[in-house]
Backbone as CSV, one residue per row, in Angstrom:
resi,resn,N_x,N_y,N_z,CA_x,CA_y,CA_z,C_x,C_y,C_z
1,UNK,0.832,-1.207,0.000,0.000,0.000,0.000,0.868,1.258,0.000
2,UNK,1.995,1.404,0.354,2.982,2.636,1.020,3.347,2.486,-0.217
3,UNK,3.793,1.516,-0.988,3.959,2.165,-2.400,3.599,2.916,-2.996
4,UNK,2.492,1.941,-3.415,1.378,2.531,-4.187,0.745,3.794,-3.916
5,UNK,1.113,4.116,-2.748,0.734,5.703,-2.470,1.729,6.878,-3.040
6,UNK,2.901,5.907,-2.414,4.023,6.909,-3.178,3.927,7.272,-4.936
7,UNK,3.865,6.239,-5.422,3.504,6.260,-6.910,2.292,6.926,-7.215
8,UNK,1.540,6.896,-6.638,0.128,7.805,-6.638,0.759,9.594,-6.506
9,UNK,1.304,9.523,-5.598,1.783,11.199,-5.026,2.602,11.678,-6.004
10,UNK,3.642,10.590,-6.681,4.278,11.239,-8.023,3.557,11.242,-9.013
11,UNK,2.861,10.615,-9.605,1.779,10.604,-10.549,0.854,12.089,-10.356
12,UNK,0.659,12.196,-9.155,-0.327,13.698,-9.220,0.762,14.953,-9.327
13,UNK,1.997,14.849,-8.830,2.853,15.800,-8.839,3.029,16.270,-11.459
14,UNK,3.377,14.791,-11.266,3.642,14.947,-12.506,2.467,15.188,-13.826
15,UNK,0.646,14.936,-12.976,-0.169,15.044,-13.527,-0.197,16.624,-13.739
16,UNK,-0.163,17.680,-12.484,-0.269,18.731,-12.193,0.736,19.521,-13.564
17,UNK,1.921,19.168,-13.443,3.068,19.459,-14.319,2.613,19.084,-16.227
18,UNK,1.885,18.291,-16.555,1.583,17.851,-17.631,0.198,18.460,-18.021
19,UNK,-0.539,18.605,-16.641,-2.007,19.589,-16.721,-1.323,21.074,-17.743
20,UNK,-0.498,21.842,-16.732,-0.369,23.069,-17.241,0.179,22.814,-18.755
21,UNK,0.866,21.882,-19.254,1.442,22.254,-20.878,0.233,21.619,-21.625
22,UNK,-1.143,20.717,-20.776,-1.977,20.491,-21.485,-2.655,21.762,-22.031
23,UNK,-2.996,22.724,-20.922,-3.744,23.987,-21.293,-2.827,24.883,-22.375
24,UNK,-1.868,24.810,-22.360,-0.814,25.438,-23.458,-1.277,25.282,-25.177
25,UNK,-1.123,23.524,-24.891,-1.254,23.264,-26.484,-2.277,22.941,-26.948
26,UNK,-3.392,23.241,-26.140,-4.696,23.538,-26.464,-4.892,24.846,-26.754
27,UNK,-4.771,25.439,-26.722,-4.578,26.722,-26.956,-3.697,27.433,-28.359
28,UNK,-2.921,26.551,-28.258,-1.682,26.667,-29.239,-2.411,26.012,-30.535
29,UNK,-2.670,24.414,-30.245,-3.877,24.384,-31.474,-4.627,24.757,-32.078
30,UNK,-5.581,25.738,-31.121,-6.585,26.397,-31.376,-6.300,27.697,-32.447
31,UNK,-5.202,28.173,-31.868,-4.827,29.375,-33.054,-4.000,29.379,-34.079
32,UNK,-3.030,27.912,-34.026,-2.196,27.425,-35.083,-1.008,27.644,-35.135
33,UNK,-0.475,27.364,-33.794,0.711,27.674,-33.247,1.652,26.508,-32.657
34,UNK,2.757,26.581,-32.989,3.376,25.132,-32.555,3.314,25.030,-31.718
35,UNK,2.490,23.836,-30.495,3.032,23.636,-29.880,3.997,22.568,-28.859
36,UNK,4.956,22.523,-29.374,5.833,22.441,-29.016,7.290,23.371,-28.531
37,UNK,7.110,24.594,-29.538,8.090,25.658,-29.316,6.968,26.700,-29.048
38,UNK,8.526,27.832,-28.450,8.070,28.698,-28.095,7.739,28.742,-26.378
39,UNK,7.557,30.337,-25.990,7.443,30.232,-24.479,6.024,30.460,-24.070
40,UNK,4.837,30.338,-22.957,3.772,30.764,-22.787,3.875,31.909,-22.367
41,UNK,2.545,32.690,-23.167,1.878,33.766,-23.442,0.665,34.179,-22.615
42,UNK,0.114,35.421,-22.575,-1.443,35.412,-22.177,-2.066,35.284,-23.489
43,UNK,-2.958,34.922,-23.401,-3.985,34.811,-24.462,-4.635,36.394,-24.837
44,UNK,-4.732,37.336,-23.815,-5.446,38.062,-24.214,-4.545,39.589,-24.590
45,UNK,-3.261,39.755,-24.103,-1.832,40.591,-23.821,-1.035,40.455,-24.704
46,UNK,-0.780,39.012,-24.668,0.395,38.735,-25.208,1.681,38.828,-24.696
47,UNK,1.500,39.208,-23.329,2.700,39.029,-22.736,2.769,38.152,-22.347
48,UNK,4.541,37.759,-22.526,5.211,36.588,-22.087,5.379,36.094,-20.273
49,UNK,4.623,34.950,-20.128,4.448,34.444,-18.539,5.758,34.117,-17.864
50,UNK,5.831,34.233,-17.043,6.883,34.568,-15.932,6.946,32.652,-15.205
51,UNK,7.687,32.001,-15.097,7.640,31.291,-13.860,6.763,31.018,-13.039
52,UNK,6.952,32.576,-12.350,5.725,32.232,-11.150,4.567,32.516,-11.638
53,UNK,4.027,32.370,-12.922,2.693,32.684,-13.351,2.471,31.176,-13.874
54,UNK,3.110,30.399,-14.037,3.040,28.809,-14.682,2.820,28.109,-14.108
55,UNK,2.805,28.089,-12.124,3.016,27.369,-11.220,1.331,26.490,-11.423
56,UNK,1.360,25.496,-11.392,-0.250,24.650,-11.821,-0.856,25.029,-10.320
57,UNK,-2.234,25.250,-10.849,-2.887,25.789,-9.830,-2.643,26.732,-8.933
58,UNK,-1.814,26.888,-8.388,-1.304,27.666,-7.033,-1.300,29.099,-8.016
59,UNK,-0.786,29.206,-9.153,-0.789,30.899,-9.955,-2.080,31.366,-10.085
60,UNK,-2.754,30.572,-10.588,-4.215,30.994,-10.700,-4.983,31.564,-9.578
61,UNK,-4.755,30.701,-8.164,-5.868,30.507,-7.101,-5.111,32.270,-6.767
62,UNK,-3.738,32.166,-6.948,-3.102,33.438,-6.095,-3.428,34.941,-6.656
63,UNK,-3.391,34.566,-8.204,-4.005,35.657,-9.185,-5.453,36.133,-9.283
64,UNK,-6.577,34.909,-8.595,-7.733,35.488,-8.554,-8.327,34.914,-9.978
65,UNK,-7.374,34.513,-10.823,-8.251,33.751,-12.002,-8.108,34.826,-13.069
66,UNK,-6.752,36.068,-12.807,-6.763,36.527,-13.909,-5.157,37.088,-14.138
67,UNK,-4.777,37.528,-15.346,-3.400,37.579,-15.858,-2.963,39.194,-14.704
68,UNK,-1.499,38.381,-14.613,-1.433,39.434,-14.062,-0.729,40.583,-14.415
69,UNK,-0.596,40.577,-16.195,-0.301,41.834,-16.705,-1.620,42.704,-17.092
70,UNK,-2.633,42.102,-17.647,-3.970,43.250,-18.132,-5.101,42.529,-17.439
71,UNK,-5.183,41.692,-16.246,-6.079,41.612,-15.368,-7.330,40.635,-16.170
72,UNK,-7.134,40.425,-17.123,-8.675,39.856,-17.573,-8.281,38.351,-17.509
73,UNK,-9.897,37.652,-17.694,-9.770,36.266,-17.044,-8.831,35.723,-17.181
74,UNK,-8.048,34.455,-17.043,-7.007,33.473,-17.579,-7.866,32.600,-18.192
75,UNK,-7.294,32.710,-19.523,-7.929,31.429,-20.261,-7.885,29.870,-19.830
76,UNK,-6.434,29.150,-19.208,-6.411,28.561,-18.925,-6.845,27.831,-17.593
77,UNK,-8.306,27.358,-17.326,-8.633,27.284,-16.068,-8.015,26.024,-15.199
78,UNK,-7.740,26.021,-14.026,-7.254,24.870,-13.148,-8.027,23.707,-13.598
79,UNK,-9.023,24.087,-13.940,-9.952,22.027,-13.568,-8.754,21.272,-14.800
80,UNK,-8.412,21.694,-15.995,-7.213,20.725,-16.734,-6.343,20.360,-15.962
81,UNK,-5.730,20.827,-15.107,-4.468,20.720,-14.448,-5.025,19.504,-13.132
82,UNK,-6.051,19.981,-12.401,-6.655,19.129,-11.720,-6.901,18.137,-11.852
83,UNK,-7.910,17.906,-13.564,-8.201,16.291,-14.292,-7.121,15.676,-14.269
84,UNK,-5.989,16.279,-15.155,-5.097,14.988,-15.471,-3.868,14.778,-13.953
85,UNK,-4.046,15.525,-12.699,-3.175,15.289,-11.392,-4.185,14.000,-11.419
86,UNK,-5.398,13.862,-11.482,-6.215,12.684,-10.943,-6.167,11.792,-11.821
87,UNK,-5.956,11.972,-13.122,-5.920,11.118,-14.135,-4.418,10.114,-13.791
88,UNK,-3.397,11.021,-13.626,-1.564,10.676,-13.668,-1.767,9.599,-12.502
89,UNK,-2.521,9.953,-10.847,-2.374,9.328,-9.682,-3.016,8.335,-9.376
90,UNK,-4.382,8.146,-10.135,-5.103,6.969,-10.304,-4.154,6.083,-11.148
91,UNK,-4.228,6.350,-12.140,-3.082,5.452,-13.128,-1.435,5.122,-12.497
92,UNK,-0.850,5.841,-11.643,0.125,5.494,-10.865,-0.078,4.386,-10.134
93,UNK,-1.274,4.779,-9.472,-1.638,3.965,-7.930,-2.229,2.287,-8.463
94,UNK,-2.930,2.620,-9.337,-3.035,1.157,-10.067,-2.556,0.090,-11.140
95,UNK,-0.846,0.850,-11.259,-0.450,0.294,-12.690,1.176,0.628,-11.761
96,UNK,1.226,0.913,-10.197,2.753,0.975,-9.573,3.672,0.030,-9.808
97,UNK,4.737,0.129,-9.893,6.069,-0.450,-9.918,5.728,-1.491,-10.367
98,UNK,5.714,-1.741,-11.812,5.945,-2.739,-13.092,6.927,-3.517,-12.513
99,UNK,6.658,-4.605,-12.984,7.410,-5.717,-12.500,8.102,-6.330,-13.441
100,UNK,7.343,-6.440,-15.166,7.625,-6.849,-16.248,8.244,-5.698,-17.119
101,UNK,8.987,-5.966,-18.468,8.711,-5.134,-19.611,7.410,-4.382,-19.820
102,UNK,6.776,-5.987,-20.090,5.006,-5.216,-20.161,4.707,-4.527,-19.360
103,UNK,4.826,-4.503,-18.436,4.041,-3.707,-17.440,4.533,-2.161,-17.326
104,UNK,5.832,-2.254,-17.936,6.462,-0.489,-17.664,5.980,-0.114,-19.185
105,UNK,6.239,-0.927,-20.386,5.082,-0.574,-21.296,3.917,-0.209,-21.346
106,UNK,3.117,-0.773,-20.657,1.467,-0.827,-20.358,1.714,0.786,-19.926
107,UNK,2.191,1.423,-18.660,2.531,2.324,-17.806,3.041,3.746,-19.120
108,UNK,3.557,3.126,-19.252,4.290,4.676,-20.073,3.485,4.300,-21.070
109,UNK,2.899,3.942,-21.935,1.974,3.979,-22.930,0.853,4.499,-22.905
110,UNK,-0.110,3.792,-21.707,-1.027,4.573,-21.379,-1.061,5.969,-20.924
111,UNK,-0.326,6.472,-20.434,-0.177,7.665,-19.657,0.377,9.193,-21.620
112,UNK,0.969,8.084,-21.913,0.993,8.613,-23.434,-0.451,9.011,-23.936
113,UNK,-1.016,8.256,-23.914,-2.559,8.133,-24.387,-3.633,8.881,-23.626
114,UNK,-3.537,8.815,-22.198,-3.923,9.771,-21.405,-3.965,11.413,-21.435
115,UNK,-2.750,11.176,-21.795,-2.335,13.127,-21.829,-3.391,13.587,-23.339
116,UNK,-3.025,12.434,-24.217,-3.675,13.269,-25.708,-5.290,13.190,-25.341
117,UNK,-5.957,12.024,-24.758,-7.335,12.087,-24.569,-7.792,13.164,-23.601
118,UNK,-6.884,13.550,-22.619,-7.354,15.007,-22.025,-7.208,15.787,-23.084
119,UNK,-6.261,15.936,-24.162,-5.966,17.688,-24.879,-7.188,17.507,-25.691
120,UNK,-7.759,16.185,-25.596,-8.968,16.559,-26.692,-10.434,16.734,-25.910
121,UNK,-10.019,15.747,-25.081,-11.781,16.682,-24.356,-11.675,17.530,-23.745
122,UNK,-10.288,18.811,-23.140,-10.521,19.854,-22.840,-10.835,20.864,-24.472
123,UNK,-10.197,20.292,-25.407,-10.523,21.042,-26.601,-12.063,21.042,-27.239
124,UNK,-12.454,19.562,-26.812,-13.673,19.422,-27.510,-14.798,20.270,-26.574
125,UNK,-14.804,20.516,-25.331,-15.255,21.136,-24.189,-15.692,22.565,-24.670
126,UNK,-14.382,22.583,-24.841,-14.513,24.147,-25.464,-15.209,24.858,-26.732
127,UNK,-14.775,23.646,-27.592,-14.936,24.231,-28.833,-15.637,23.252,-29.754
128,UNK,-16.411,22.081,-29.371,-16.749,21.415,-29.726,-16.522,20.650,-31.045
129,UNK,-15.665,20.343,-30.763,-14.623,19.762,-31.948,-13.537,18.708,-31.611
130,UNK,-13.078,17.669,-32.134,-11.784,17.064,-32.368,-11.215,17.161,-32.748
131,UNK,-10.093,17.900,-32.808,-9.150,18.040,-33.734,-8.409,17.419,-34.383
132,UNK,-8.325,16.667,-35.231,-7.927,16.091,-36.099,-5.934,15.948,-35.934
133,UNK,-5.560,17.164,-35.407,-4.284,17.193,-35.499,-3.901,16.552,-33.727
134,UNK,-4.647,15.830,-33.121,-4.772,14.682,-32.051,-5.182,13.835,-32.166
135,UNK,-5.887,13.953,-33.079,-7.106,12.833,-33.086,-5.828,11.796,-33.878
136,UNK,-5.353,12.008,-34.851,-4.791,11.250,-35.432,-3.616,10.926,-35.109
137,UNK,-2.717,11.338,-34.174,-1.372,10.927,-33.525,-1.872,9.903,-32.823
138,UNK,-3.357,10.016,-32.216,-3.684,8.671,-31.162,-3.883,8.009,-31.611
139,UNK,-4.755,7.915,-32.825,-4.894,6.466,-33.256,-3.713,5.639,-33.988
140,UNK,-2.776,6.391,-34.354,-1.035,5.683,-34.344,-0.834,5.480,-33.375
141,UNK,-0.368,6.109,-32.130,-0.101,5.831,-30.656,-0.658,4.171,-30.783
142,UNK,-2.422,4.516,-30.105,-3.192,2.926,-30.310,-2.779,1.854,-30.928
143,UNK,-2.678,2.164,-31.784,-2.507,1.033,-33.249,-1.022,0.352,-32.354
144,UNK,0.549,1.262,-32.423,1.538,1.040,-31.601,1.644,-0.208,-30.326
145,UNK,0.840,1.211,-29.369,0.542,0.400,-27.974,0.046,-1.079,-28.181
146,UNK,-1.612,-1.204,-28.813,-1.705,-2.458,-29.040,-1.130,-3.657,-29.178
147,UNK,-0.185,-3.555,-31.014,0.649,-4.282,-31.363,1.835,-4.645,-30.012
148,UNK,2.054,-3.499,-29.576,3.400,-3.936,-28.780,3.084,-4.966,-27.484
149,UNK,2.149,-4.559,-26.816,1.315,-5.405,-25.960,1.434,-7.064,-26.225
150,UNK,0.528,-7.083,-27.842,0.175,-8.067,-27.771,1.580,-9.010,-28.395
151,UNK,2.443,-7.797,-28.635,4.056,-9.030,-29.323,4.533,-9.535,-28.254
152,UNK,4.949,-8.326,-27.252,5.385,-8.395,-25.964,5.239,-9.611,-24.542
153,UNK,3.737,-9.645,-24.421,3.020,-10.745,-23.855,2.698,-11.896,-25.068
154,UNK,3.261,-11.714,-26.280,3.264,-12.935,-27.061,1.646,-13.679,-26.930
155,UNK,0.598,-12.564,-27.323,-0.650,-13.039,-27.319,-1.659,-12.418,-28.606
156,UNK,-1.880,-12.893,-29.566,-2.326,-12.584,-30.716,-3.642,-11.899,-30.220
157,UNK,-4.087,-12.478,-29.165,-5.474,-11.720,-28.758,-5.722,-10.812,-28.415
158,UNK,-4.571,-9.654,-28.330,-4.390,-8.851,-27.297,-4.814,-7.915,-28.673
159,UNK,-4.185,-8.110,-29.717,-4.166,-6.885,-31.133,-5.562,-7.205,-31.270
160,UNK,-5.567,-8.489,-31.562,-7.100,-8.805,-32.701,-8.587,-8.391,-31.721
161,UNK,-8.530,-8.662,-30.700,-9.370,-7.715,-29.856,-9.589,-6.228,-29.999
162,UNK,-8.652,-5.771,-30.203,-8.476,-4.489,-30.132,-8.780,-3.975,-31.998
163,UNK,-8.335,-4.893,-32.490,-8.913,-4.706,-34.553,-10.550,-4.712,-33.872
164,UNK,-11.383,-5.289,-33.786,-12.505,-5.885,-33.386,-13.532,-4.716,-32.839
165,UNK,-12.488,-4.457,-31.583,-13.408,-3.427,-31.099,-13.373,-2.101,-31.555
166,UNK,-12.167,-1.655,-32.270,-12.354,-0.983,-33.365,-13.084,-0.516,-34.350
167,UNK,-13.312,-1.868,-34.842,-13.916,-1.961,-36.134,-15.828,-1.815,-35.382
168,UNK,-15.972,-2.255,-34.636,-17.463,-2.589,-33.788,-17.585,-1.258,-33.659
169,UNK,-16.967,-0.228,-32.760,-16.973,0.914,-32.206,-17.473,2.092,-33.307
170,UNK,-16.209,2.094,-33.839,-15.874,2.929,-34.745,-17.124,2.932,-36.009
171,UNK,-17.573,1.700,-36.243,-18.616,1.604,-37.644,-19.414,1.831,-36.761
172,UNK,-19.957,1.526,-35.285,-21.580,1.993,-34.843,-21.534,3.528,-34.792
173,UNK,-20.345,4.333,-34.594,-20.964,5.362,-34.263,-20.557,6.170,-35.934
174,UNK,-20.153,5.455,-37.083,-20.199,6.146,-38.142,-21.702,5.863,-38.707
175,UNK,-22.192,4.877,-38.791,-23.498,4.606,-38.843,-24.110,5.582,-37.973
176,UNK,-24.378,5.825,-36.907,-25.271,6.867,-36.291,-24.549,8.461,-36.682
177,UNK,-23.883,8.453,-36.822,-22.982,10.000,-37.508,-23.548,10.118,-38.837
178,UNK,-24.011,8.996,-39.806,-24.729,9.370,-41.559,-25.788,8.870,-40.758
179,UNK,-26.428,8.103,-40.222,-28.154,8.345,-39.913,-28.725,9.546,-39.544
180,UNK,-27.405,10.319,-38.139,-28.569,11.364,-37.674,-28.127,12.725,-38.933
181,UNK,-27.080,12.064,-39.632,-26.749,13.483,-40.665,-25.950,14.486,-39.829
182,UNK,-25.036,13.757,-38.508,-24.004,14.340,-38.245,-24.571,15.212,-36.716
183,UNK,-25.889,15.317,-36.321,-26.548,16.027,-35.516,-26.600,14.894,-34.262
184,UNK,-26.452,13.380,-34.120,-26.282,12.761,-32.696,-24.785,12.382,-32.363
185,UNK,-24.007,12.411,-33.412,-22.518,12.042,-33.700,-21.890,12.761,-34.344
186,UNK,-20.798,13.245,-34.302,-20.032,13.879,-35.263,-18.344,12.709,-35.609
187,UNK,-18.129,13.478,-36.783,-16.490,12.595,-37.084,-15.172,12.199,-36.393
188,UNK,-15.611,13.357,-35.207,-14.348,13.127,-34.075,-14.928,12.256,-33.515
189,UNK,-16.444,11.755,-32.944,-16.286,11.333,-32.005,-16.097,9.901,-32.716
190,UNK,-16.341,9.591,-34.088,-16.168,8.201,-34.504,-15.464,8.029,-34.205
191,UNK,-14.387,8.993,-35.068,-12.481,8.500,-34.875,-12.451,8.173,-33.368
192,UNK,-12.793,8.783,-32.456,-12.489,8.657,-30.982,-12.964,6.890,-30.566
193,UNK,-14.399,6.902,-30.956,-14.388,5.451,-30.595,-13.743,4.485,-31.483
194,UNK,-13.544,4.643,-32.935,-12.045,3.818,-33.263,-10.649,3.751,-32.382
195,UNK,-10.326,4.561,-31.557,-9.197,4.672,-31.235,-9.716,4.093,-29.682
196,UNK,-11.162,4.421,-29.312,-11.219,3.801,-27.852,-11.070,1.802,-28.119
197,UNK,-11.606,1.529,-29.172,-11.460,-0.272,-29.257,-10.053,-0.400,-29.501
198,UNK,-9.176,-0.023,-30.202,-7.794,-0.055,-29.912,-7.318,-0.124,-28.474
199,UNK,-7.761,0.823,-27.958,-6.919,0.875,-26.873,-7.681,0.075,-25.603
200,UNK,-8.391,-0.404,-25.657,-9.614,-1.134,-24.870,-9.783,-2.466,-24.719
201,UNK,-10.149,-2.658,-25.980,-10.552,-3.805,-26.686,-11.992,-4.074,-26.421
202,UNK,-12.781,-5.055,-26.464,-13.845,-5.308,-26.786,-14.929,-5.174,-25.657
203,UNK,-14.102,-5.783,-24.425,-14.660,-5.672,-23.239,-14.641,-4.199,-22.641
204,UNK,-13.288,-3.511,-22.636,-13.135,-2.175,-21.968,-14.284,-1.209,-22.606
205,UNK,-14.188,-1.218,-24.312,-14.985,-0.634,-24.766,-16.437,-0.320,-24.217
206,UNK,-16.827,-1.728,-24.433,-18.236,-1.778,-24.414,-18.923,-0.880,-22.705
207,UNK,-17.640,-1.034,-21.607,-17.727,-0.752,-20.742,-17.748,0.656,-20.485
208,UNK,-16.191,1.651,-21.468,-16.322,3.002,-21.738,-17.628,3.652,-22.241
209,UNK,-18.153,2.884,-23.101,-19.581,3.522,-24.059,-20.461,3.447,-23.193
210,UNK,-20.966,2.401,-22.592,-22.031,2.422,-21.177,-21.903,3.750,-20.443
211,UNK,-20.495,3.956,-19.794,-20.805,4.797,-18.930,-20.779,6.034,-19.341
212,UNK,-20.076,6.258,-20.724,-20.502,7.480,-21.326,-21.874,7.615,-22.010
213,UNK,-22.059,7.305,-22.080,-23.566,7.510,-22.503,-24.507,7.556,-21.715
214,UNK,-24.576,6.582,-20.305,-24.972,7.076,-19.186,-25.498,8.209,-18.442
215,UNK,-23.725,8.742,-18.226,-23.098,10.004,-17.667,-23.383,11.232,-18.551
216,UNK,-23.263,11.171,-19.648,-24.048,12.291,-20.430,-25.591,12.543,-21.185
217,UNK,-26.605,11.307,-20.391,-27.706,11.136,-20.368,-28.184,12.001,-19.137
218,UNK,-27.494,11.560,-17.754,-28.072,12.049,-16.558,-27.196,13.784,-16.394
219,UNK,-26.257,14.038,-16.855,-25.602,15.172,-16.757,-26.652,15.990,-17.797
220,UNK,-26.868,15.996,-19.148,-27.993,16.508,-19.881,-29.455,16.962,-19.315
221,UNK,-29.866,15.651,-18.358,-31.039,15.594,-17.837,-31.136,17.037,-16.583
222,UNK,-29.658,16.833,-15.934,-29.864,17.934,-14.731,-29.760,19.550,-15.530
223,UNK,-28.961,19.246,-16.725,-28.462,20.999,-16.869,-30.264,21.463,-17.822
224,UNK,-30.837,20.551,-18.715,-32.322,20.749,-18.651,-33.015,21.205,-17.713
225,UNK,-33.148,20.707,-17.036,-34.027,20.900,-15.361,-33.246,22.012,-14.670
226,UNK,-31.870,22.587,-14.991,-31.918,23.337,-14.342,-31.934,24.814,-15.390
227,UNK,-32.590,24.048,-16.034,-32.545,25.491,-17.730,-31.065,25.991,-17.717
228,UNK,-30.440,25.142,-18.060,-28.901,25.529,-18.523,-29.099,25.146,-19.852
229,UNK,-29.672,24.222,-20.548,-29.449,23.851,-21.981,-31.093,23.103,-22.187
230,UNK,-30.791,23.683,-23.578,-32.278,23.198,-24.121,-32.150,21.843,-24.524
231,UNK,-33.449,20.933,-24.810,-33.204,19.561,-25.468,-32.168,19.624,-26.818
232,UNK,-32.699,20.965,-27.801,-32.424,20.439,-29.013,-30.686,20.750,-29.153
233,UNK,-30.500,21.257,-27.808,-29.065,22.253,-28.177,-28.230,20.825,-28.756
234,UNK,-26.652,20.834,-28.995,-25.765,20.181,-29.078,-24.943,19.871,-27.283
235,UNK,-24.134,18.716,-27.586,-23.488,18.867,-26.161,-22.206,18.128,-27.263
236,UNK,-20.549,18.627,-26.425,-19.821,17.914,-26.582,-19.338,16.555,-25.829
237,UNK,-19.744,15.394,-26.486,-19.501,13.832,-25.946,-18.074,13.860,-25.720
238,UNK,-17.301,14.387,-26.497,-15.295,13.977,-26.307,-15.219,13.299,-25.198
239,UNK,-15.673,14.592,-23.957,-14.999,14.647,-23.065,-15.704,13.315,-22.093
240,UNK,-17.263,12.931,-22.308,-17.830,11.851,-21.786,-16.770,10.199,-22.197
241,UNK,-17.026,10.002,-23.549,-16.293,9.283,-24.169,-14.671,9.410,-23.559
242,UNK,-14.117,10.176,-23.683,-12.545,10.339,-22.824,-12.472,9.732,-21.096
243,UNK,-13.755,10.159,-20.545,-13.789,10.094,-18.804,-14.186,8.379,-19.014
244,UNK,-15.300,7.771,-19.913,-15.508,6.426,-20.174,-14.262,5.811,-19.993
245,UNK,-13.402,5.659,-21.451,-11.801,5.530,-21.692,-11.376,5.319,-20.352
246,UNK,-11.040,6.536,-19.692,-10.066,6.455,-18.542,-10.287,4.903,-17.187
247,UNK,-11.806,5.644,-17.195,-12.736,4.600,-15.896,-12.177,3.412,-16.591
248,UNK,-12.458,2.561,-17.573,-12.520,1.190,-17.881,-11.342,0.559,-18.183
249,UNK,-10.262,1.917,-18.614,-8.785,1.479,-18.548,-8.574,0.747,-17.140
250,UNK,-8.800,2.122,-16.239,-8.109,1.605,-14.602,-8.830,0.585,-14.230
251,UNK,-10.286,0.595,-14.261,-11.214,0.004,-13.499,-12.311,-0.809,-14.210
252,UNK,-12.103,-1.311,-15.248,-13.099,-1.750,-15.987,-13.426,-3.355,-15.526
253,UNK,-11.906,-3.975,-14.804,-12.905,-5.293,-14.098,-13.631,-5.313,-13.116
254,UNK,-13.064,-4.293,-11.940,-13.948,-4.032,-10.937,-15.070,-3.488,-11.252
255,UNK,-15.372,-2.785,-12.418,-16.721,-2.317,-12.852,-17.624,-3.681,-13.120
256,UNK,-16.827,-4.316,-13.937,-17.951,-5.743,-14.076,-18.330,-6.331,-12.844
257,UNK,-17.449,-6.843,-12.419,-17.250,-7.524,-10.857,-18.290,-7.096,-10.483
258,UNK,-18.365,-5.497,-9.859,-19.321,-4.368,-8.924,-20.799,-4.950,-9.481
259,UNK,-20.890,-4.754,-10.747,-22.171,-4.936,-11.642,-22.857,-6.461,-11.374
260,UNK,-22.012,-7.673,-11.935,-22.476,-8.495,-11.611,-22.690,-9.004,-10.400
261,UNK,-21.931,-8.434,-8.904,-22.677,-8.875,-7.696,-24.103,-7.993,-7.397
262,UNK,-24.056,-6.764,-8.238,-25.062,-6.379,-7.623,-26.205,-6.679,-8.829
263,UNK,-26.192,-7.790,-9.155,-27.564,-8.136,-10.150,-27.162,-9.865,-9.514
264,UNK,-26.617,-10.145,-8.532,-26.976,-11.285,-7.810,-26.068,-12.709,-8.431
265,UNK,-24.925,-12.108,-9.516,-24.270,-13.438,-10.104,-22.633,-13.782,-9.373
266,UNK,-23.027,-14.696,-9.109,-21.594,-14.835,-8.115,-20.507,-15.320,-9.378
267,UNK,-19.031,-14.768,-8.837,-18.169,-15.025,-9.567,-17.329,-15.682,-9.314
């Protein structure tokens, strides 16, 4: 357990640290800016950020939530920096000190995959969109991770699962993307569930889509009722579909497990 905590505490240290360059190159995407180079900016100034203006979370809470050269909001809000500290420490705490190849594979792969599925549902959040210039590094990433997995552990089932749920994923929600004419699905989110059966496989999948669809059934239902959004409006799924992903990565047997004792089937 004292491990696994420790690995948890670096995982959030390094989530926090990977939060802030998430909000960067979201941003940087957005206006068509490398990012990779270059130093951070305000969004709204243009002046160049200082150190102590980069610090994750702690700059913001201290600034009041706004730049502290021309005072207006900070674009970049804490909850990114927050998601992926919880994203990095969950995934630490349940994937600690690899024992195998595979397992420091599994570890640094996923956490690869992690970072890009946050830059897209904080992007899609925003702007309701996938960007294409993520969307498609992951599903190489996927494709990668998979294969290596399944060479690695020397198990053919490990890829062809993952072709499968792919192919399952990815064609149901292109089929509902030309049925509703693009108005219940859009093209990112196909690509997204192509890239969630990759990285899933058949079982994780089916488990990610449940609870996203779920979770953005009953989240819809409250912001209705509380007249935040009309029926007919749009909502962005990314980020449902992404939080699915994550849950069924870490936790997708204990999700079954949980499920089937509580519908009475012993295992």
């Amino acid at each position: 357990m004292e491990i696994r905590l420790a690995w948890a505490v670096v995982g959030i240290v390094l989530g926090l640290v990977m939060g802030s360059a998430i909000n960067a190159m979201v941003w940087r995407i957005k206006v068509g800016k490398s990012w990779a180079h270059g130093r951070s900016v305000c969004c709204d100034c243009g002046h160049q950020l200082a150190a102590k203006d980069l610090v994750p979370v702690l700059s913001w809470l201290l600034l009041g939530g706004k730049c502290r050269y021309c005072r207006k909001p900070i674009k970049d809000h804490p909850i990114v920096e927050l998601v992926t500290a919880i994203v990095f420490g969950l995934s630490a705490y349940v994937m600690a000190a690899p024992a195998t190849v595979v397992g420091w594979v599994a570890l640094v792969g996923w956490l690869v995959i992690a970072t890009m599925l946050i830059i897209l549902a904080a992007y899609d959040a925003r702007w309701m969109i996938l960007p294409n210039k993520i969307m498609f590094p992951l599903i190489g990433v996927a494709i990668i991770y998979a294969v290596t997995l399944s060479v690695l552990a020397r198990d053919p089932k490990v890829v062809m699962g993952a072709v499968i749920a792919a192919a399952l994923a990815g064609g149901g929600f292109w089929f509902l993307e030309v049925a509703s004419k693009g108005r219940a699905m859009g093209g990112g989110d196909t690509k997204l569930a192509f890239a969630m059966g990759l990285i899933l496989g058949v079982q994780g999948t089916a488990i990610a889509l449940f609870l996203a669809f779920d979770v953005a059934a009953v989240v819809g239902l409250i912001m209705i009722g509380a007249h935040r959004r009309r029926r007919t409006d749009l909502i962005p799924f990314g980020p449902y579909l992404v939080g699915g992903t994550v849950l069924a990565y870490l936790f997708g047997r204990a999700i079954v497990n949980w499920y089937l004792q509580m519908n009475g089937v012993s295992l």
